[in-house]
N, C-alpha and C positions, 0 to 999 in steps of 0.2 A: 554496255551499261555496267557502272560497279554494281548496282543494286534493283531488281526485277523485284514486284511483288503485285499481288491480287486482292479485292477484296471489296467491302461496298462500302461506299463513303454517302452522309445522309445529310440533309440541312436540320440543324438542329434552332429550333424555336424560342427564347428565353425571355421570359416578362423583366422587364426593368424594375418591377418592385418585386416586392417579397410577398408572399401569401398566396392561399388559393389560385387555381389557373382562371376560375370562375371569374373572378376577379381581376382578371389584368386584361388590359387596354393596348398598353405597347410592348411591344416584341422586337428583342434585336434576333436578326439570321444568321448563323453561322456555318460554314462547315465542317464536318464531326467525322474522321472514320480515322479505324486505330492504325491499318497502313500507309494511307497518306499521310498524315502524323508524323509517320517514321523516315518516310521519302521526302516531304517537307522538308524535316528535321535538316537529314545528309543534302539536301541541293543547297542547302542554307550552309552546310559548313564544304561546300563547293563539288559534292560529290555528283555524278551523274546518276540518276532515275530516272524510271521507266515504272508506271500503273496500268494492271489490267482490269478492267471491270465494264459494266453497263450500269445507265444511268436511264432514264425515263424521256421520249424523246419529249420534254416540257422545259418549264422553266428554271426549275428547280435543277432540273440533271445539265441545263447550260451555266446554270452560277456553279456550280459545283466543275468544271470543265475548266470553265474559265479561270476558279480559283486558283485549282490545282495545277495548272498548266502555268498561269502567272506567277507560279513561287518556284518555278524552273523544273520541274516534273513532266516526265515527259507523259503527253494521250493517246500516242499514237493506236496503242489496243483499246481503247476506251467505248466502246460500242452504244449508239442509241437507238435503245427499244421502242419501236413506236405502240403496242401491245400492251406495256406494265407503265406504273408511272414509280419515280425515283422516292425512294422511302427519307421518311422527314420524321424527326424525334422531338418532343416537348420535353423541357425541365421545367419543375414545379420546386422553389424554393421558400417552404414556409416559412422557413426563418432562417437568422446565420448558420446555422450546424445541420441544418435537418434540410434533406432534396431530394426527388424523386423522380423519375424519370421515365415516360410514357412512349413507347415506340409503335411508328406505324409503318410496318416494314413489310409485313405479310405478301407474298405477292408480287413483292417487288421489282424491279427491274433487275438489278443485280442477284435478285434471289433466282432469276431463270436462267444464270447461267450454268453454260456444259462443258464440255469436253470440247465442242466445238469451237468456242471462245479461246482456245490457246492451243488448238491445232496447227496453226501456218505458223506459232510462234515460235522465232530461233532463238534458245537460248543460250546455244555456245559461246556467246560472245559476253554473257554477263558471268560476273564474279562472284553472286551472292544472290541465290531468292530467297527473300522475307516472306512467312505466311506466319498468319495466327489461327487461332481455334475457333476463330468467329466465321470465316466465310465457310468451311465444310460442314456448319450448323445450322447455315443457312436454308439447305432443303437437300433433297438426293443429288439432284445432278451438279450442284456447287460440292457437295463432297466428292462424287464422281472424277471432280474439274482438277479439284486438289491434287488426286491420286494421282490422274495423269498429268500433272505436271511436277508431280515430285519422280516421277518416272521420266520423264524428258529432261530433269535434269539431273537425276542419277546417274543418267546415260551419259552425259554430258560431264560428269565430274565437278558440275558446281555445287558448290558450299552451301547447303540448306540451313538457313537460321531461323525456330520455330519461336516462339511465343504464346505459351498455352492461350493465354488472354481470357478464358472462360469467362461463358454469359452463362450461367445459371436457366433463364428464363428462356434459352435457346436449346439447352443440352439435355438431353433423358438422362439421370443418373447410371444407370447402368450400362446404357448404349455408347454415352455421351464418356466415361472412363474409357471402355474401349476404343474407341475412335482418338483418342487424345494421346493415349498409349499407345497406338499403331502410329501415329504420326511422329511421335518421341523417337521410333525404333527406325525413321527411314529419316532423322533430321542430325546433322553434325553438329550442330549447337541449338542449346534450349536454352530459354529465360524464362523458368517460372517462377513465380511471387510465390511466397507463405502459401497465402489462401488456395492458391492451386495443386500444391503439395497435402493441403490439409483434405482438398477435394478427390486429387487422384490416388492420394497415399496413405491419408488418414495420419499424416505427421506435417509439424510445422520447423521440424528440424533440417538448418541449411543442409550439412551434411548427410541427412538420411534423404533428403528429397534427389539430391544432386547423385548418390549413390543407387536409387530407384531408377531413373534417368540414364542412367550410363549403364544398369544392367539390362533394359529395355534395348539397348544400340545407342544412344547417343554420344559422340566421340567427346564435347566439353559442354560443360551445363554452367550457368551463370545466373544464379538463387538470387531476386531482390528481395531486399530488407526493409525497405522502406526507410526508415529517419536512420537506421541501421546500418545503413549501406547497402552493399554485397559479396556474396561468398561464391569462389569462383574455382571448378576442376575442371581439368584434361587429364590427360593420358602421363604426365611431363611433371605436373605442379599443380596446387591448390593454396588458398588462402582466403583472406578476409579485407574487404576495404570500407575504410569507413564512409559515412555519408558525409555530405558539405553541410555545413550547418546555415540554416536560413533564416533571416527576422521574426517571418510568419509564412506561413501557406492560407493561401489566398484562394486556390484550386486544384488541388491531387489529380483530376479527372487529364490523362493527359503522359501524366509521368515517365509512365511503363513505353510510353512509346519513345518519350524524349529519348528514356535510359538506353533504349534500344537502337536509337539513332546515332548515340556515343559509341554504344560499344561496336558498331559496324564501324564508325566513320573512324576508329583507332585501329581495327584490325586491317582498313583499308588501305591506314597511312602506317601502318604496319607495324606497331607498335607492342610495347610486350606485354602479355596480356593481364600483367596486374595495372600496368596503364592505359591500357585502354577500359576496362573495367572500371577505372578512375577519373576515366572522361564519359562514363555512361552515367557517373553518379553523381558527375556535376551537370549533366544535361537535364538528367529528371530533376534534380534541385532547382535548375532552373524554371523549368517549365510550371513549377508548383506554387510560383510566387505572382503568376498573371492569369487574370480568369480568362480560359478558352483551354482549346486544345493545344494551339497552333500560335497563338500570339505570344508563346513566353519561347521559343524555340532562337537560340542567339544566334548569330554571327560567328564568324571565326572569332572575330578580334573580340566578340563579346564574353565567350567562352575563354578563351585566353586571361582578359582581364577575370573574370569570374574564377576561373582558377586557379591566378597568381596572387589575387591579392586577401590579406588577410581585415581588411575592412569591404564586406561588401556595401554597407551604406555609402560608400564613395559618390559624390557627382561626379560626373563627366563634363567639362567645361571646356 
């Protein structure tokens, strides 16, 4: 596999109108989680993945199977629990700028994962494990799960790419530092945002977060910006890339993982790393302009046109 990663993916709920949840009638289903997102992302620009996780053995943990398998991700670690059932999230959109979002995940299926769930797994043969900050918050033994598989693939010499991705409503502030910070110190590459810098660092500066990060152990850090781009150091070189600029944003929710899906699927095709950087920040541009998580994630050739041309209102005819 290029790319191996863990994590709980959930069907998320969304009323078709706007206002209260009191209030809504129809619901569209989707699929939601930040590492299939990402594996999504890479099978779509041709890359080989692999997802570990449990899912509920219901209905919900089979749409979620199905999805993610059908967009060329592999399941084969995908486990269902007949004991938990598969966690499902509500967005509440009162109006265009204001949303909220209701998680029922307590319990869940993916949240009883252990150590045991990536015991028999080999990972010498992958090139790259993705994890974020979201599954080792999920409960002890998914933290537990993390460790030892950052250890199986330390051993192994694969390329650790972290993603702080902090949920707030998941992390104890003081515990929740710790833990994001030991994960920093045993990962080759980090992609933390502003706001994660401002959370574990009390700074929102690219350079001092990226500098906190590599004194921790991390051998290259890659700061998003959001409309700003990103600020990118190793060992080698540093610099600045700007963002793509887009008509409108449509849905942010999503971004961080597209961006994350570039800058793997450039370091895979092995490119240097102010362009691959450049193809992580035309992929979150992408993703920001289609509401879901998973439905603004392009093509090769879509990416290609997206980043060669200087009208993106173009039709395709």
């Amino acid at each position: 596999m290029d790319v191996l990663s863990v994590g709980e993916t959930m069907v998320l709920f969304s009323p078709k109108t706007n206002g209260q949840l009191r209030y809504a009638n129809d619901f569209s289903a989707r699929i939601a989680g930040a590492e299939t997102n990402t594996l999504i992302g890479l099978a779509k620009l041709g890359h080989k993945t692999s997802w570990i996780s449990r899912v509920g053995n219901d209905e919900l943990g089979a749409k979620i199977v199905s999805a993610v398998r059908g967009e060329g991700v592999d399941t084969t670690h995908v486990k269902h629990d007949k004991e938990a059932a598969t966690g499902l999230f509500l967005k509440e959109k009162t109006n265009a700028q204001t949303s909220s979002i209701f998680y029922y995940r307590k319990d869940s299926a993916a949240s009883k994962m252990t150590s045991e769930d990536i015991e028999n797994i080999d990972v010498s043969d992958t090139k790259y494990l993705y994890i974020t900050g979201i599954t080792p918050a999920l409960s002890k033994s998914c933290e537990e799960m993390i460790f030892a598989l950052l250890h199986k693939a330390k051993k192994e010499k694969v390329t650790v790419v972290f993603d702080p991705n902090i949920r707030k409503k998941l992390l104890d502030k003081n515990n929740g530092v710790e833990l994001i910070k030991k994960i920093i110190g045993l990962s080759d590459i980090v992609l933390p945002g502003k706001s994660e810098g401002d959370f574990l660092f009390d700074t929102t500066d690219a350079a001092e977060i990226s500098k906190y990060c590599r004194n921790l152990g991390a051998g290259a850090v890659v700061v998003k910006l959001g409309e700003k781009g990103a600020y990118y150091e190793n060992k080698d070189q540093n610099g600045f890339v700007g963002a793509y600029s887009v008509p409108y944003v449509m849905d942010p929710v999503g971004a961080g993982d597209g961006f994350a899906a570039g800058l793997l699927s450039g370091l895979l095709d092995e490119l240097a790393w102010k362009d691959a950087v450049k193809r992580a920040c035309a992929m979150g541009a992408l993703v920001t302009q289609v509401d879901g998580d998973i439905e603004g994630l392009p093509t090769q050739d879509q990416l290609q046109a997206f980043m060669e041309s200087d009208n993106q209102d173009d039709v395709n005819r």
